[in-house]
C-alpha positions as CSV (number, residue, x, y, z in Angstrom):
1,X,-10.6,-8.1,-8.6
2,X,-11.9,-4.7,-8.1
3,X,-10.2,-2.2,-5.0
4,X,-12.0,-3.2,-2.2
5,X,-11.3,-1.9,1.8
6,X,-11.5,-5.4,3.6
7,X,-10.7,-3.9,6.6
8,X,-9.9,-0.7,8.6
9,X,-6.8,-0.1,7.6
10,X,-6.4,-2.3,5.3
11,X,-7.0,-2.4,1.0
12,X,-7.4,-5.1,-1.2
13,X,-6.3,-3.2,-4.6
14,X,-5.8,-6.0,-6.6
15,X,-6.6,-5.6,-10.1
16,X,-5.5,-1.9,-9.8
17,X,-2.1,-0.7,-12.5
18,X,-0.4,2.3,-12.1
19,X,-0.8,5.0,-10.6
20,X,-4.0,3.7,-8.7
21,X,-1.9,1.8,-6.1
22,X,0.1,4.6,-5.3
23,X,-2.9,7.6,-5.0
24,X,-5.1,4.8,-3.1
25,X,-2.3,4.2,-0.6
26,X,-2.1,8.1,-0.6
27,X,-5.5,8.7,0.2
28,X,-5.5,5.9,3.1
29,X,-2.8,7.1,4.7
30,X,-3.8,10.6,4.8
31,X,-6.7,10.1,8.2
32,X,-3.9,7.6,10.0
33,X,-2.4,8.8,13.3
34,X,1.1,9.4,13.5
35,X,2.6,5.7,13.6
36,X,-0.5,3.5,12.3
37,X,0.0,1.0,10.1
38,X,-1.5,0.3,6.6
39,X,-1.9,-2.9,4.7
40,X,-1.8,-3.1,1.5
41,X,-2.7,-5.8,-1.3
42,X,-1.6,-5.3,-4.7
43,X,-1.1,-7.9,-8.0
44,X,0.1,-5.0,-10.4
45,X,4.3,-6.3,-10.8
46,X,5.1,-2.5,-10.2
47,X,3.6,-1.2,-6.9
48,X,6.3,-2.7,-4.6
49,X,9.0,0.1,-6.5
50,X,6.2,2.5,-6.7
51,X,5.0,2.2,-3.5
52,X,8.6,2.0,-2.0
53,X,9.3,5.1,-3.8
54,X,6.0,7.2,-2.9
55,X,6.9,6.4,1.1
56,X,10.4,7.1,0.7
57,X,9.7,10.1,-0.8
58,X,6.7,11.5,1.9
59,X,8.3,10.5,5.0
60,X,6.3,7.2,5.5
61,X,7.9,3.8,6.4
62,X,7.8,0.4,4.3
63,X,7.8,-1.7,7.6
64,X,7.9,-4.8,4.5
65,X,6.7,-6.2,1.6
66,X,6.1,-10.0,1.0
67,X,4.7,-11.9,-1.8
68,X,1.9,-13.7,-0.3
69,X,0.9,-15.6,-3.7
70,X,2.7,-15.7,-7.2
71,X,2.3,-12.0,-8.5
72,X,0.5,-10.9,-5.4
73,X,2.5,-8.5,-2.6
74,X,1.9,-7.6,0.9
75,X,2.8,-4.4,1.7
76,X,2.8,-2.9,5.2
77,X,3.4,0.4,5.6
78,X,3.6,3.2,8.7
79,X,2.6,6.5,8.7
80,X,5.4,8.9,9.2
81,X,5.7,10.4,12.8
């Protein structure tokens, strides 16, 4: 599956390896208001660690990260305040 916004703040980025999770996440969370939330979709078996790291490491929040299907991860995410 090809990245696809499925809804405002939301991304569908299955079918994405590294490093396009992480600069699409990036890019997303850039417009959000202090606080917002971002959901995330990904199948690539390294985004949760690469996601986890990139908000850890600019302030955001990982509010969690689930595995909605095999391979496939939920990952909701808050913009730092």
């Amino acid at each position: 599956m090809i990245s696809v916004e499925i809804a405002q703040n939301e991304l569908d980025l299955r079918g994405l390896v590294c490093p396009m999770p992480v600069l699409r996440v990036k890019k997303a969370l850039k417009p959000l208001a202090p606080h917002e939330e971002l959901t995330v979709v990904t199948d690539d078996p390294h985004a949760p660690a690469d996601i986890r790291t990139f908000a850890e490491q600019s302030g955001h929040e990982v509010v969690s990260q689930e595995e909605i299907a095999p391979g496939v991860v939920r990952h909701r995410l808050r913009h730092r305040a």
